[in-house]
N, C-alpha and C positions, 0 to 999 in steps of 0.2 A: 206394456208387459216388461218392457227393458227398462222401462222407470222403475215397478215397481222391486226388479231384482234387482238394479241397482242402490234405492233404499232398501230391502233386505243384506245385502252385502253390505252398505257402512252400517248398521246399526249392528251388526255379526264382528265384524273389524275390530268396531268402536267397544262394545262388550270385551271383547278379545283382551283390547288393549289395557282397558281400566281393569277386567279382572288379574291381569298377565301383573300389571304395579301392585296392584294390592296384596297379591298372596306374595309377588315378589318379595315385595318390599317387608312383609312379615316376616318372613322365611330368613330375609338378608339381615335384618335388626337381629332377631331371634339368634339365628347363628353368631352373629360380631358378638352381638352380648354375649356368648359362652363361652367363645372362643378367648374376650377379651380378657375374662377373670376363669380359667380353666380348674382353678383349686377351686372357688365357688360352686359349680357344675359337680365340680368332684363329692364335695360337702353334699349335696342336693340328692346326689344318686346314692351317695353310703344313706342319705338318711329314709330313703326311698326305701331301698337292701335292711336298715334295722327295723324300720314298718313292718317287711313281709318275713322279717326273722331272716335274711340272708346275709352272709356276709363271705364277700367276695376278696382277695387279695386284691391292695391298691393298684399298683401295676394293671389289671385287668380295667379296672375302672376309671384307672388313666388313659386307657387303650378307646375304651369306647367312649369317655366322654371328647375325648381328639377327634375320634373319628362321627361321630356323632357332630358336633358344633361345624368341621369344617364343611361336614356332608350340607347338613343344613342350610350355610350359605352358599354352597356352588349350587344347591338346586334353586335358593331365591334368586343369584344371579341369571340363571338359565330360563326361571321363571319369568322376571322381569323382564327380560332383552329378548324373549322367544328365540335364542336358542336351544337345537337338538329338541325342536315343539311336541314330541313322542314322549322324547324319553325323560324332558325336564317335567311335565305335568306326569306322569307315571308314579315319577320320583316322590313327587309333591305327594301323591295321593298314596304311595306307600308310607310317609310320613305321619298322614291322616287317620290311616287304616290303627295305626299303634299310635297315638297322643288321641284322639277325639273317645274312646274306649278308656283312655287310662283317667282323662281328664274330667270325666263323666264319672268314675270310681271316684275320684279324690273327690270330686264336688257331694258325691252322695256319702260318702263315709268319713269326709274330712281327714283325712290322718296324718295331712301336714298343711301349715298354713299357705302357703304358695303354690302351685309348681314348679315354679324356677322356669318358665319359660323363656322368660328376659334377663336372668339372671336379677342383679341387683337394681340394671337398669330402670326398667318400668316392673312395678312389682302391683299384680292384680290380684284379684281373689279369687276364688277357685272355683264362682259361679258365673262370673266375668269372663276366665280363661276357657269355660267351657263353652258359653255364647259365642266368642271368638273363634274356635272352634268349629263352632256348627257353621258359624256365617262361611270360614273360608271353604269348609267342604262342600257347601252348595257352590261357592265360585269355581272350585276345583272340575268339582263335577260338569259344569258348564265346558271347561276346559278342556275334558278329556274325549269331547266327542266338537270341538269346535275350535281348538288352539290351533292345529293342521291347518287350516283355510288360510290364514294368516300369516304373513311371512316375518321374519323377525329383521334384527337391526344389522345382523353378521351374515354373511355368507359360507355357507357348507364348508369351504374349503379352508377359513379362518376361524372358525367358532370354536376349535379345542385352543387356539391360542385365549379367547376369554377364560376358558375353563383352566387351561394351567394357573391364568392370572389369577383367577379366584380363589385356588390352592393355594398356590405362595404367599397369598398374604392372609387368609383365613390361620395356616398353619403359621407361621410367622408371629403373628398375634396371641396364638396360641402358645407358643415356644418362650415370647417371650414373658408373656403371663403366666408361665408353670417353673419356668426357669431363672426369673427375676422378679419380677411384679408386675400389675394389670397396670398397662401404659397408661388407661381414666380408671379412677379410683371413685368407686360413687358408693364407697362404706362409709362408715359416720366420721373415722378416723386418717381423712387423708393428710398430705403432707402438708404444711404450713398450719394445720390446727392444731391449739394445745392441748396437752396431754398433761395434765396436773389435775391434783387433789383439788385447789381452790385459787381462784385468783385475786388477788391482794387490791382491794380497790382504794387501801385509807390512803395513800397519797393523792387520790383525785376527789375525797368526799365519798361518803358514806350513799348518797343518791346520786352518784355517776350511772349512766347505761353504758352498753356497750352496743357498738354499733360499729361491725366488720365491711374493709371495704368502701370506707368514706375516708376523707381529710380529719382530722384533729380539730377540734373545736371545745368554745367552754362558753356556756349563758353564764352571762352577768344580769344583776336586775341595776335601776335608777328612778327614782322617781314615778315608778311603778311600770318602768319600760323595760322588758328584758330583749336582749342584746346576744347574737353570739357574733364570738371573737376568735379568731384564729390563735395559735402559739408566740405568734410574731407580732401580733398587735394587739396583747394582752392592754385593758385599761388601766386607766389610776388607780388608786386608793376611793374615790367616792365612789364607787360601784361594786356590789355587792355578790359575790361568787352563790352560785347557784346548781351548778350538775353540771360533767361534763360529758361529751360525747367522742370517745375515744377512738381512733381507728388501729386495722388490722393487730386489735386484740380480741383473737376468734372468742366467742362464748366455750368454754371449756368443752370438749366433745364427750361422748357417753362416759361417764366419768370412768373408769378400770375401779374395781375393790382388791386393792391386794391383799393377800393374809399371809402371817410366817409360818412357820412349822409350825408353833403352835397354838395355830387358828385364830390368830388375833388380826384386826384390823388396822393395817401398819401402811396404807395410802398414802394417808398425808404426811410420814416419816420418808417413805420411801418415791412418791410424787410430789417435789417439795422446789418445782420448777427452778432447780439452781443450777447454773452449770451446763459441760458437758456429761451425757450421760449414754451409754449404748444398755439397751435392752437386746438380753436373750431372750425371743418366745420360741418355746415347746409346747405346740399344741398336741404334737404326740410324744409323748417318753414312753416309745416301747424301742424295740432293739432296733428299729430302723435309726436312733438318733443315734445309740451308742459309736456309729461308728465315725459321727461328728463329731462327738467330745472331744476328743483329744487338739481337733482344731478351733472349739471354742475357747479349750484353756489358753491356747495358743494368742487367741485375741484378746483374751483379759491380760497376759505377758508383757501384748504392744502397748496395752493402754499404760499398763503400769511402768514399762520402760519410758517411754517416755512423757509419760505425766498430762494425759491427753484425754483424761475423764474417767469415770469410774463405769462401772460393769455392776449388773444385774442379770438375773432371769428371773422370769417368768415360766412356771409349768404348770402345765392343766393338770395337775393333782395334788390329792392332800392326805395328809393322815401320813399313814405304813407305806400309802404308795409315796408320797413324796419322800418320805426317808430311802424308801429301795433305790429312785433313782438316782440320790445325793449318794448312795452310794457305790452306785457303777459309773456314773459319769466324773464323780470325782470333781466336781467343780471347787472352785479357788478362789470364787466369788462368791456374791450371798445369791440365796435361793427363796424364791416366794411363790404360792399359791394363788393362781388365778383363774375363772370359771374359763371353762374352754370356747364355747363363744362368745367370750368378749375376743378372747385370744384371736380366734378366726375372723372376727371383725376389726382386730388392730394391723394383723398381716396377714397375708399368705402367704405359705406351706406348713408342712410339720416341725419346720425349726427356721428359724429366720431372725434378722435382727433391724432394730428400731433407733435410730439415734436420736435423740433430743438435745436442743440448744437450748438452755433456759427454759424448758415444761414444753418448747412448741418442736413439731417432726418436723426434721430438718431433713432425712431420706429412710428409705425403708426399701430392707433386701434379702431373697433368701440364703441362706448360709452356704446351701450348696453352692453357689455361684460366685462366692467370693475366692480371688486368687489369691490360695494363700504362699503360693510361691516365690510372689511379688512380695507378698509381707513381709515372710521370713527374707526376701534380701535388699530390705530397703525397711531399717527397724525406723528411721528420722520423718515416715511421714506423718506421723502423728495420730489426726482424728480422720484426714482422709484416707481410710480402710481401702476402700475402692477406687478410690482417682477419677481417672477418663471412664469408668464404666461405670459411674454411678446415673442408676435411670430415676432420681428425683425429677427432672424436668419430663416425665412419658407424653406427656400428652401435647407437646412438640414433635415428640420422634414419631407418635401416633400420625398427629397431621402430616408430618411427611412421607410415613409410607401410606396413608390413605393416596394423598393425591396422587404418587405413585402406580396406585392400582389404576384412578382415573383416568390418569393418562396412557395407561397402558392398554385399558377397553379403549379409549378414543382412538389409539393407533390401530389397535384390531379393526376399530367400524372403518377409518381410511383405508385399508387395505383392501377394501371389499370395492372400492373403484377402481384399480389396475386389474385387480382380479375380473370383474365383468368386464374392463375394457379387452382385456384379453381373450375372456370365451367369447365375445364379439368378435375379434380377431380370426377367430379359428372356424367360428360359423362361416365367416366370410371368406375364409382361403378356403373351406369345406365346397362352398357352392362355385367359387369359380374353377374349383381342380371340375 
């Protein structure tokens, strides 16, 4: 009989355990992923809100998709590690109670192509996202009457320190994803790909490929043996040039179509990879930008003081509207017309800026965030706008505050040895008093 409850209890455990990772681990993706690109989530719920005819001020919808993304991940980590085993599966299954119901509407009526569950991360369909779904509410459910049995990795007395740690860096990620850029960028347009009209391939031959991420190379043929050859041990004259294979010249990304005022397509005028160049995008010109203008003119000033590249925008609009905003913003620059999501898929926020070296991003940042204090008293630095705070390299700073969180759960789980050695302690002074 002790046998057979004791395989009932690990086969309850073991259930426990693989259910406790899986919805974890959903739950913890799910939330990073929103957390990481929080303007994305934003896009996703306004587009949700014009579906059902609503529209909400931003502010509010910034309010819930924060509070939403980082909720998400502290109940995957709570779920995962069986901490707070009550109230982390509760959590879980309030989440379920609203997405398995909404995900079941979108699958049945379609009326946007995603749900943005993952954000841009893993992007499923929306009869995928529902099976998904269902699967984890039956593991949920299992949970909710068997997670108890099972004790998790933290002890009672340590488990809010996991939990603050899952705040601070869920919101952190979020903070700096709303307030600079998403530390991984996995839109079509991240940093180091070009951004141009077209790219010039007659100086390598008319049938060159492009192959991003290799060494430089170039086939030659001889005598009907083809050859490749490095930059550096290019052959003689009797060997006959053939295609070359080019490195870290990305394939051009989702190309942008710009247009001027008046509606012409002026791409390859105004993408003409030369140079420095800083892009304004305005994905919104309504009056929340106007009260940036005045410091965008400011940045076309620096460039043109000190001869440090030219200036453009980009706004999401055209016609009567693009004349209205040219003229409350007052720009000093040229102005072009571009479809609003490509906008949203070149950066986030409502107004942000885009630099290019020669057609390739070189960084990308929202406009609110740049000091322009620093600007104005230090007119000699040229093209770096931002200095020490430029987050082209995020996905360095990403890795380091990850392992930071890690290491900050591993010190939570060590602490949970002084702590028992000590309520051991206290049993033991308990029974000799």
């Amino acid at each position: 009989m002790d046998r057979a409850e004791n395989k009932k209890s690990l086969l309850v455990a073991s259930l426990v355990w693989i259910f406790r990772i899986l919805v974890g681990a959903t739950f913890l993706v799910s939330g990073w992923s929103k957390s990481i690109d929080p303007w994305g989530f934003i896009y996703k719920i306004e587009e949700y809100f014009s579906v059902w005819g609503l529209v909400l001020p931003r502010e509010i919808t910034l309010a819930f998709a924060m509070l939403l993304s980082v909720s998400e991940f502290v109940a995957g980590m709570l779920v995962a590690t069986g901490a707070m085993r009550r109230v982390s599966v509760w959590l879980a299954a309030a989440f379920m109670c609203f997405m398995l119901p909404l995900t079941a509407y979108i699958a049945v009526a379609d009326p946007v192509s995603d749900c943005g569950c993952f954000g841009d991360f893993i992007v499923l369909s929306n009869y995928a996202t529902l099976g998904k779904n269902i699967v984890l509410s039956a593991m949920i459910i299992y949970l909710l009457t068997c997670n108890d049995r099972v004790a998790g990795i933290f002890t009672l007395s340590v488990q809010w320190l996991a939990v603050a740690g899952a705040i601070a860096y869920s919101t952190a990620l979020a903070f700096i994803g709303y307030r600079y850029q998403p530390l991984v960028d996995f839109r079509p347009y991240p940093v180091g790909s070009v951004l141009s009209a077209s790219v010039d391939l007659s100086d390598i031959g008319e049938d060159s490929y492009i192959y991003p991420n290799t060494e430089d190379s170039y086939i030659y043929t001889k005598d009907g043996v083809e050859k490749s050859f490095g930059i550096d041990d290019l052959p003689d004259s009797t060997w006959t040039f053939v295609s070359a294979e080019i490195a870290d010249v990305s394939e051009p990304a989702e190309t942008l179509t710009v247009y001027d005022e008046d509606g012409f397509d002026v791409t390859d005028e105004v993408l003409d990879g030369v140079g420095d160049m800083l892009i304004l995008v305005v994905s919104d010109p309504g009056i929340r930008y106007l009260t940036k203008s005045r410091l965008a003119n400011e940045l076309y000033e620096h460039l043109t003081v000190n001869d440090s590249g030219r200036m453009v925008a980009f706004v999401a609009a055209e016609g009567d509207a693009l004349q209205s905003w040219r003229q409350l913003a007052l720009p000093e620059y040229p102005v072009y017309s571009v479809e609003d999501t490509s906008l949203k898929e070149l950066v986030r926020g409502d107004a942000a800026l885009v630099w290019l070296h020669d057609g390739t991003i070189s960084w990308k940042r929202n406009l609110a965030s740049v000091r322009f204090d620093a600007l104005r008293s230090n007119r000699s630095d040229g093209g770096k706008l931002i200095g020490s705070e430029d987050y082209s390299d995020g996905s360095t700073f990403h890795l380091w505050l990850t392992l930071s969180f890690i290491a900050w759960l591993i010190l939570v789980y060590v602490l949970k040895f002084p702590d028992k050695i000590l309520c051991r302690l206290i049993r033991h002074s308990a029974k000799n008093s």
